[in-house]
C-alpha positions in Angstrom: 0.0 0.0 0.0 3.0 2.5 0.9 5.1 1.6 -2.6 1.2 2.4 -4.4 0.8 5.6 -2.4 4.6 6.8 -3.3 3.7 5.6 -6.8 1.1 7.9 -6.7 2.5 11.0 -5.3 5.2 10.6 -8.4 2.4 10.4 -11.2 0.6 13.4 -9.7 3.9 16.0 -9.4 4.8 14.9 -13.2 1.9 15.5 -14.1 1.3 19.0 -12.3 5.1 20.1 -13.3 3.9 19.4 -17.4 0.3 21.1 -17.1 2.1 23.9 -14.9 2.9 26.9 -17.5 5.4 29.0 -15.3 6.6 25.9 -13.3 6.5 24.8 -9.6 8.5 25.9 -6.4 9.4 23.3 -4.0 6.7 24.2 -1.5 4.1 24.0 -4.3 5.2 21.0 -5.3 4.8 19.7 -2.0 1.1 21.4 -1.5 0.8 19.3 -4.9 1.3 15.4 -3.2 0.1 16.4 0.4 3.4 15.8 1.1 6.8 17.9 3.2 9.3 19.6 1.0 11.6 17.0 1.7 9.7 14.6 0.3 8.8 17.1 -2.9 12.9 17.2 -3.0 13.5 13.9 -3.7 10.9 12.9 -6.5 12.1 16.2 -8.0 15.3 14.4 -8.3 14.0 11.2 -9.6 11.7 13.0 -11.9 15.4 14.6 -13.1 16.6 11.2 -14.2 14.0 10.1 -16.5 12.5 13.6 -17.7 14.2 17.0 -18.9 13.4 19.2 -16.1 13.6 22.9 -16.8 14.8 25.4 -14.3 13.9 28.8 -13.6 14.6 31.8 -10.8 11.2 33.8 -10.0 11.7 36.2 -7.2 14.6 34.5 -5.7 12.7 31.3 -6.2 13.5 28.2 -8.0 10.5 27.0 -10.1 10.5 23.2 -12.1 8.8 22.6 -15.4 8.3 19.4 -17.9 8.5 21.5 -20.9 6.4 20.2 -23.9 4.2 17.5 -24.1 3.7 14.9 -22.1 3.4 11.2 -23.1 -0.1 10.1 -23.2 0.0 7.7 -20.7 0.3 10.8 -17.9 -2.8 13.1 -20.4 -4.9 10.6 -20.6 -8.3 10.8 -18.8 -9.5 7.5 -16.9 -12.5 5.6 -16.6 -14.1 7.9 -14.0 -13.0 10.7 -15.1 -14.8 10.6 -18.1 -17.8 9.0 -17.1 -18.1 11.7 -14.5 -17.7 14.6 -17.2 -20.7 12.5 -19.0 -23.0 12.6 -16.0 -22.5 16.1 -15.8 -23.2 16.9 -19.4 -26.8 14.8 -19.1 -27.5 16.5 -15.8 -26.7 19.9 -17.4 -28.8 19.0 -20.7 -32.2 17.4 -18.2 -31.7 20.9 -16.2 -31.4 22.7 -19.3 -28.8 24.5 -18.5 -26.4 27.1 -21.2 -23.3 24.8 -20.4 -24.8 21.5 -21.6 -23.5 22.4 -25.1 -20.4 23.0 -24.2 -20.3 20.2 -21.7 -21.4 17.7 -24.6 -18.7 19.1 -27.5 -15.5 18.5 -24.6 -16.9 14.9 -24.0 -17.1 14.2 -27.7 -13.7 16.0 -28.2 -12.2 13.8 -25.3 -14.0 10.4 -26.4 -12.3 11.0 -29.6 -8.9 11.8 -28.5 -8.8 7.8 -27.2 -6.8 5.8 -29.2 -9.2 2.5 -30.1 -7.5 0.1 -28.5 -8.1 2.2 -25.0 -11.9 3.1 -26.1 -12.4 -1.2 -26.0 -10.7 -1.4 -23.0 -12.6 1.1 -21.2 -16.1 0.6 -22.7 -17.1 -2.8 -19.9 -16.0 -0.3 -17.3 -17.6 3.0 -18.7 -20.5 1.0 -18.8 -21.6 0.5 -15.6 -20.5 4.3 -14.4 -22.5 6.2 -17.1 -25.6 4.2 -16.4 -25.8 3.6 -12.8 -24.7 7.1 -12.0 -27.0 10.2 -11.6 -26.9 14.2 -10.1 -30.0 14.9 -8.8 -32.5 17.4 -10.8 -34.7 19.7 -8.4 -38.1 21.0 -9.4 -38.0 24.1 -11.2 -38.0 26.0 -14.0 -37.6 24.4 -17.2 -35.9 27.7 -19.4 -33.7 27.0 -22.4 -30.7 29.2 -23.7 -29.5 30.1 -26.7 -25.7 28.6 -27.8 -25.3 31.6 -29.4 -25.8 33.8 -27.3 -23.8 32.4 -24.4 -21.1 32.3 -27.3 -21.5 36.0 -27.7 -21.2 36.6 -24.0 -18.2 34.6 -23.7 -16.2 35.9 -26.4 -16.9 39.7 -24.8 -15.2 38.5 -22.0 -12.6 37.4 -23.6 -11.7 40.4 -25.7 -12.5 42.7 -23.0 -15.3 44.5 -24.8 -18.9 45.2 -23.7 -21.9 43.6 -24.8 -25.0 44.9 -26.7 -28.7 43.1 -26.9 -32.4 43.7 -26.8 -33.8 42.6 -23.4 -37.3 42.0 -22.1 -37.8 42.7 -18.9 -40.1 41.0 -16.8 -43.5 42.2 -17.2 -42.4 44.4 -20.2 -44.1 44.0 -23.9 -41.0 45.0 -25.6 -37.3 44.2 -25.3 -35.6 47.1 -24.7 -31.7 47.5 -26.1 -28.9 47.6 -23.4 -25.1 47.7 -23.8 -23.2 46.3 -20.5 -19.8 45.5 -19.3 -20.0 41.6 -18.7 -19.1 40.9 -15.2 -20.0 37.3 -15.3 -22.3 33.9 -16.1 -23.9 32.6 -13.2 -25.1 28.7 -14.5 -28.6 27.1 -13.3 -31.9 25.9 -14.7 -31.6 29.6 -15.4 -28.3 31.2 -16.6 -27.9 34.9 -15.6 -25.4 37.6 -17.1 -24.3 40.4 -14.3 -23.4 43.0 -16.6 -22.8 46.8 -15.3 -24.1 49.5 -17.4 -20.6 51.1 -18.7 -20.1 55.0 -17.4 -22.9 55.3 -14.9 -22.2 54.7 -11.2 -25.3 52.0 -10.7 -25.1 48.2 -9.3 -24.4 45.2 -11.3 -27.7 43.3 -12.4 -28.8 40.1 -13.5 -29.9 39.4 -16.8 -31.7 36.1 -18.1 -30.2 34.8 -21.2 -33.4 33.3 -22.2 -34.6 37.1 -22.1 -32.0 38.3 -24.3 -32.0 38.3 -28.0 -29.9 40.0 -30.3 -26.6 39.5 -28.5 -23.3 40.6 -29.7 -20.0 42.4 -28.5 -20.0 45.7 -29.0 -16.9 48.2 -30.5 -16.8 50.1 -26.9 -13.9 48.2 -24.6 -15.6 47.1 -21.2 -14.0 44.4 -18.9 -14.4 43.2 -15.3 -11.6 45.2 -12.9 -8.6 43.2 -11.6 -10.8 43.5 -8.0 -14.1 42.0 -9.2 -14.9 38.8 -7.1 -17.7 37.2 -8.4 -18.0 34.7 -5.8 -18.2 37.8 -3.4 -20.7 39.4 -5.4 -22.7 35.9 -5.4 -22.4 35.9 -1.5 -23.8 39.1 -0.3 -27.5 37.6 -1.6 -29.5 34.6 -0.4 -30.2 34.2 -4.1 -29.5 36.1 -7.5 -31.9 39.0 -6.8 -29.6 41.9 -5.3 -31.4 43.6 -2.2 -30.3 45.5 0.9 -28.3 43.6 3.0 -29.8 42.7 6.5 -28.7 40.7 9.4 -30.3 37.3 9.2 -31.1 35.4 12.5 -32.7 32.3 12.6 -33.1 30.3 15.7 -33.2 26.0 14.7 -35.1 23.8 17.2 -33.4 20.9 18.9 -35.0 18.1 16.8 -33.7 19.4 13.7 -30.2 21.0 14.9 -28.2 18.3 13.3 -29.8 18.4 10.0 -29.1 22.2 10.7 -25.3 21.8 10.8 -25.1 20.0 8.2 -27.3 22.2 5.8 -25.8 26.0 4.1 -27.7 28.5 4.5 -25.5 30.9 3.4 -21.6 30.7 2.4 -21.3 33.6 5.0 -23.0 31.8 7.4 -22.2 31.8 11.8 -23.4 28.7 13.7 -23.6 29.1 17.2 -24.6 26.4 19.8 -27.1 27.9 22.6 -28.6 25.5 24.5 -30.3 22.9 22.5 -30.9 25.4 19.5 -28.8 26.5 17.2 -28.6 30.6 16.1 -27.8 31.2 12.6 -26.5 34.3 11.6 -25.6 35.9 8.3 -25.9 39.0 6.1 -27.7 38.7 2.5 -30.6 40.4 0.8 -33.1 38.5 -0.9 -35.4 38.1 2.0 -38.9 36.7 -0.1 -36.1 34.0 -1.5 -35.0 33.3 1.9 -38.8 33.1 3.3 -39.1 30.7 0.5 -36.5 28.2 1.5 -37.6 28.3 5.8 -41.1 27.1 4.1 -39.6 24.3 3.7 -38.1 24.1 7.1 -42.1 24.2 8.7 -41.7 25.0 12.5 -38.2 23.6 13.1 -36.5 27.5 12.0 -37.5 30.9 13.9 -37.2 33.7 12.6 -35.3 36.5 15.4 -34.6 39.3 12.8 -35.1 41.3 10.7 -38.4 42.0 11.4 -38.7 42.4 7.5 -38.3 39.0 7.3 -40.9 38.2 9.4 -43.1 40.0 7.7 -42.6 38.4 4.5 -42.9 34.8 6.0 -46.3 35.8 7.1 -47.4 36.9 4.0 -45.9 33.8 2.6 -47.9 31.4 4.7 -51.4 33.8 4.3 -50.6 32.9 0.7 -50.4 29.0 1.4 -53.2 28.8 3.3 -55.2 30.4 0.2 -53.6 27.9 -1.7 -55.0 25.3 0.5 -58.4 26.6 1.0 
């Protein structure tokens, strides 16, 4: 077991010092196999014997490379690898989500990289992982999205230029046109563009793809700052919808605070034990989204604050209880 795992840790640090562009320092290498720098030392020296390892000084720090291609054997995806990028291309195409495309042209690119002697070998393993595998599809919105136009959104990003289309607006009878700097692709049963309207001091927003038409990158330069975070933009909402922020508190009763600790509320989320309970804590707008999901919940979540949210849970339940009537 110890000569498989050392085995291992070898494969994985050639691999990472071909992929790597600018190369590896010694500590990364070492972050690379889970492993001390020592340890990183001396496979770096073995790798030495059998592969032309390339040297470099970054900052006063030594950094390893494979240069050129690897043999295959080390490229090569594996059984599970690709059955798992299959199960995510069906999942995305059944949730009808804008990557499926994409998801099914890299599987079919991959698939027909394999040499066909490895394609027969694979195929009684492949087998059983495509078919007895699944993601899970929730209830919602079935919405499809154009190829194109995720096309055209993409390539604004990558040539750093803003992007024009006719949008209609919820509720609206006519798309309206709108130039934006594209901020980002948030992926789901629906797919969203965050785009900033270029020269005004206003919010980013969401935009459905299946609402815009007539996409394409415009001739005015627009790109995301070198500070944009995405993933922090994401956070500071329970959902997509961008609100004032409030301070969330929910109190969890004792029957249901396991299921609680093991559940996200929020990425920015504070659990803390009092008592039997458990007090969530956390900062987002959205607050109909979040009285949506503590539906769910029934009795076993409280609601401490904001009173806003309160509010909006009881006009959520007035609402059920119409339903049921």
């Amino acid at each position: 077991m110890a000569r498989n795992a050392k085995l291992d840790r070898l494969l994985t640090l050639v691999k990472a010092l071909g992929e790597s562009a600018e190369g590896l320092t010694l500590d990364e290498m070492a972050e690379v196999i889970g492993a001390n720098r020592r340890t990183a030392e001396r496979l770096r020296d073995l790798i030495l014997v059998h592969f032309d390892l390339e040297e470099s000084v970054d900052d006063r720090h030594k950094r390893f490379r494979i240069p050129g291609a690897l043999p295959s054997p080390f490229t090569q995806p594996n059984v599970a690898e690709i059955a798992a990028l299959q199960s995510l291309a069906d999942t995305a195409r059944k949730a009808g989500s804008a990557q499926a495309t994409l998801l099914e042209s890299l599987l079919g690119k991959v698939q027909a990289g394999l040499r066909r002697e490895v394609k027969s070998r694979m195929a009684p393993d492949l087998d059983p992982l495509v078919r007895l595998q699944r993601h899970h599809v929730p209830a919602g919105p079935m919405i499809e999205h154009a190829p194109e136009t995720v096309a055209q959104v993409q390539g604004a990003m990558m040539a750093g230029m803003c992007l024009e289309f006719d949008y209609l607006a919820d509720g609206a009878t006519e798309p309206k046109w709108r130039r934006v700097i594209p901020l980002g692709l948030i992926h789901g049963p629906a797919t969203y563009l965050i785009g900033k309207i270029p020269g005004r001091d206003l919010e980013p927003a969401p935009y459905r793809l299946d609402r815009i038409t007539e996409a394409r990158v415009s001739n005015q330069p627009g790109a995301a700052s070198e500070d944009w975070d995405l993933d922090a933009w994401i956070g500071a909402s329970f959902g997509i919808w961008r609100e004032q922020g409030h301070d969330i508190v929910l109190r969890v009763a004792p029957e249901s605070a396991e299921r609680a600790r093991r559940w996200r509320f929020h990425p920015q989320q504070v659990i803390e034990q009092d008592g039997e309970e458990l007090v969530v804590r956390f900062y987002s707008g959205g607050l109909r989204e979040i009285a949506e999901h503590l539906f769910t919940w029934g009795g076993e979540v409280r609601i401490e604050g904001p009173e806003e949210l309160r509010e909006m849970m009881r006009e959520r339940l007035s609402a059920a209880g119409r339903a049921v009537v």
